[in-house]
VEXDREN-2710 file (C-alpha; in Angstrom, 1 decimal):
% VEXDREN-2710
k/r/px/py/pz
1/UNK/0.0/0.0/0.0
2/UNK/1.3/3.4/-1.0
3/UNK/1.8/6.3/1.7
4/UNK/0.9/9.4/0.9
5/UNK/4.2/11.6/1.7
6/UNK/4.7/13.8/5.2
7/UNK/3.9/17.1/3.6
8/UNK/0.6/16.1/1.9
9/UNK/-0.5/14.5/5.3
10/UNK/0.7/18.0/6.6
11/UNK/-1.3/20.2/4.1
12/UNK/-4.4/17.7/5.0
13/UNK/-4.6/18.5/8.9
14/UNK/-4.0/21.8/8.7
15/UNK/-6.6/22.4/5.8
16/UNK/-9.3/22.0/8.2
17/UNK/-8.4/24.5/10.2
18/UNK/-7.5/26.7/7.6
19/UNK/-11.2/26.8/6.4
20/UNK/-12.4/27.5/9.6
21/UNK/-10.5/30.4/10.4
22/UNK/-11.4/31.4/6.9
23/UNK/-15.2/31.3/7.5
24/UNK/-14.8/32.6/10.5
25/UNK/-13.3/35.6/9.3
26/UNK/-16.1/35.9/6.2
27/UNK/-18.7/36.0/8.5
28/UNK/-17.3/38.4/10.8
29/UNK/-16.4/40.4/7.4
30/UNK/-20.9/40.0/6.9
31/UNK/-21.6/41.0/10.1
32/UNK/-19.6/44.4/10.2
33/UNK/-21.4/45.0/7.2
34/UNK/-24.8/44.3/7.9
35/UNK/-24.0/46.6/11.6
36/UNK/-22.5/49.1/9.6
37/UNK/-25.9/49.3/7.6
38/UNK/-27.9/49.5/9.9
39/UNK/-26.6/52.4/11.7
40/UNK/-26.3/54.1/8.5
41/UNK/-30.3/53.6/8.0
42/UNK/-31.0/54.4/11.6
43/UNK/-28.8/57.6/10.4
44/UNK/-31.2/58.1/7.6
45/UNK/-34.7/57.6/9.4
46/UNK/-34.1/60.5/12.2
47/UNK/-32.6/62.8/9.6
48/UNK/-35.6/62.6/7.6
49/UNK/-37.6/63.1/10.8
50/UNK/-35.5/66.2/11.9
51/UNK/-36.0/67.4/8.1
52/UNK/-39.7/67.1/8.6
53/UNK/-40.0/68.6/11.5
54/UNK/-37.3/71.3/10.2
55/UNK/-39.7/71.9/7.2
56/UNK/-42.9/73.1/9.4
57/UNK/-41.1/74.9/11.5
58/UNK/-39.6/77.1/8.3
59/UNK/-43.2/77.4/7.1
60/UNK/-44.3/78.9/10.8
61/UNK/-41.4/81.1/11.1
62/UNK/-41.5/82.4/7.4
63/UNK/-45.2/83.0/7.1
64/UNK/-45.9/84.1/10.8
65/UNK/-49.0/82.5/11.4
66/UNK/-49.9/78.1/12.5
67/UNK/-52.8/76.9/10.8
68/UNK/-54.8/74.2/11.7
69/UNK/-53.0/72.2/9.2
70/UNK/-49.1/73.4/10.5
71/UNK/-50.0/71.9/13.7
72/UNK/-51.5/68.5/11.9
73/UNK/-48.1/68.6/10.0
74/UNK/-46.0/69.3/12.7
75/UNK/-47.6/66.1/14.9
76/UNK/-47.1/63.8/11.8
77/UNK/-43.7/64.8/11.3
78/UNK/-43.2/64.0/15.0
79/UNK/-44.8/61.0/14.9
80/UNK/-41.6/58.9/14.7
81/UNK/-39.5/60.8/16.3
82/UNK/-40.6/59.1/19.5
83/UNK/-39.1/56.2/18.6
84/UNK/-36.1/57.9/17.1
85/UNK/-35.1/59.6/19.5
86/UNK/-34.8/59.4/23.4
87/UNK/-37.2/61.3/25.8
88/UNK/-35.8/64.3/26.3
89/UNK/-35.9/65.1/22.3
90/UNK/-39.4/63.9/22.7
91/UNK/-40.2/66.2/25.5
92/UNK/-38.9/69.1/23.4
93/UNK/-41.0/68.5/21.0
94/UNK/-44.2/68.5/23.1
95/UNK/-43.0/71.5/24.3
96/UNK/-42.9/73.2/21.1
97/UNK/-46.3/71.3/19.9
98/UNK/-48.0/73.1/22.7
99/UNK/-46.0/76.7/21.6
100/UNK/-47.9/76.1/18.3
101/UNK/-51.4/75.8/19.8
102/UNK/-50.5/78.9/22.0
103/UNK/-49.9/80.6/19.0
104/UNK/-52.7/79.8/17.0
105/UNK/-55.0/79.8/19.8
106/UNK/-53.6/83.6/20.6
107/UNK/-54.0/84.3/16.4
108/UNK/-57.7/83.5/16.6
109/UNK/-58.2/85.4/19.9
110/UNK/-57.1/88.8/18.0
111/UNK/-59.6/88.3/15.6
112/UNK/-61.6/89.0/18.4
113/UNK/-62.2/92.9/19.5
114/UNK/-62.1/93.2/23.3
115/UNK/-59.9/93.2/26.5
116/UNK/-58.0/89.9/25.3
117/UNK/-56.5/91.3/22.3
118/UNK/-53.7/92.8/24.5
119/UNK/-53.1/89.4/25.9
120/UNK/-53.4/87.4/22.6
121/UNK/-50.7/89.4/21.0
122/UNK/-48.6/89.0/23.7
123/UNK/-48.8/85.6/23.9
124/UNK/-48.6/85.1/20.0
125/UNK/-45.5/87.2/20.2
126/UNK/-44.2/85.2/23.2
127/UNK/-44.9/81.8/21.8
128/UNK/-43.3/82.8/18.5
129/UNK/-40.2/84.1/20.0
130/UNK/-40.0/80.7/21.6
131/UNK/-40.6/78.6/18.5
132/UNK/-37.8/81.2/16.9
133/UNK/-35.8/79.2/19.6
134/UNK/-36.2/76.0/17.9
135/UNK/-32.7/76.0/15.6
136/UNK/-30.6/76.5/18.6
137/UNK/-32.4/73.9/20.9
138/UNK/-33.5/71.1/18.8
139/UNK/-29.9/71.0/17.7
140/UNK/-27.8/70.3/20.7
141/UNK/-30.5/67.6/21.6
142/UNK/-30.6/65.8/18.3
143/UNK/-27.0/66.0/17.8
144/UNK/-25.9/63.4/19.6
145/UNK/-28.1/60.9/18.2
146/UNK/-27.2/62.1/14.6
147/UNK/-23.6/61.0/14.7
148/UNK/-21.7/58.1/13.4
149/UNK/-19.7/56.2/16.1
150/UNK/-18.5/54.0/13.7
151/UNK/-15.1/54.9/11.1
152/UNK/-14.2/53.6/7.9
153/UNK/-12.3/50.7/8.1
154/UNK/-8.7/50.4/7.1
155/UNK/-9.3/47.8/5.0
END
């Protein structure tokens, strides 16, 4: 019977391991990947939300006045961002919800001729200055859940 010689029996026990190192290394390889996705759609998703919410803000602050509808389109855009973000983003933007009512509950009270007229524009005027806030403030608490722990890799 013919032996097979020392360096094929060699290449045989350590192809085995070989492979297995190999896979494991793929796999690791698809994993980063998929993580690295992931993060990059979670990315994504609150920056559309911010944009959203972004977006109604520009249309109070440019046009003065919060409809019916800016308020509807101000909840929708928020509507994720509860789960986007943690609670104190969350609690901000109650916060400025309830500055929009105030200032379109104080809009249709100076339609109103009377005592309360004083009152509604100063509360329109406070309310707006407050939503004029909304730049500076949503920033520094969305910021930190809009960045990217993760760097490139080196390979």
């Amino acid at each position: 019977m013919p032996t097979l010689p020392n360096w094929v029996l060699y290449l045989q026990a350590l192809s085995t391991p070989a492979i297995a190192i190999l896979a494991a290394v793929i796999g690791f390889m698809q994993w980063r990947t998929v993580h690295q996705r992931s993060v990059l759609d979670l990315f994504q998703k609150r920056f559309d939300a911010y944009s959203r919410i972004r977006e109604v803000i520009a249309q109070v602050l440019t046009h003065g006045t919060v409809s019916a509808q800016t308020a509807t389109d101000f909840l929708r855009a928020t509507d994720k961002a509860q789960f986007l973000f943690g609670p104190e983003v969350t609690a901000y933007l109650n916060t400025v919800y309830k500055l929009l009512v105030d200032h379109g509950y104080a809009e249709d009270m100076m339609k109103a001729v009377g005592p309360d007229h004083t009152k509604a524009v100063e509360k329109k005027h406070a309310a707006f200055r407050e939503i004029s806030k909304f730049y500076q403030q949503s920033l520094s608490l969305v910021q930190p859940y809009m960045r990217m722990h993760q760097k490139t890799p080196p390979i």
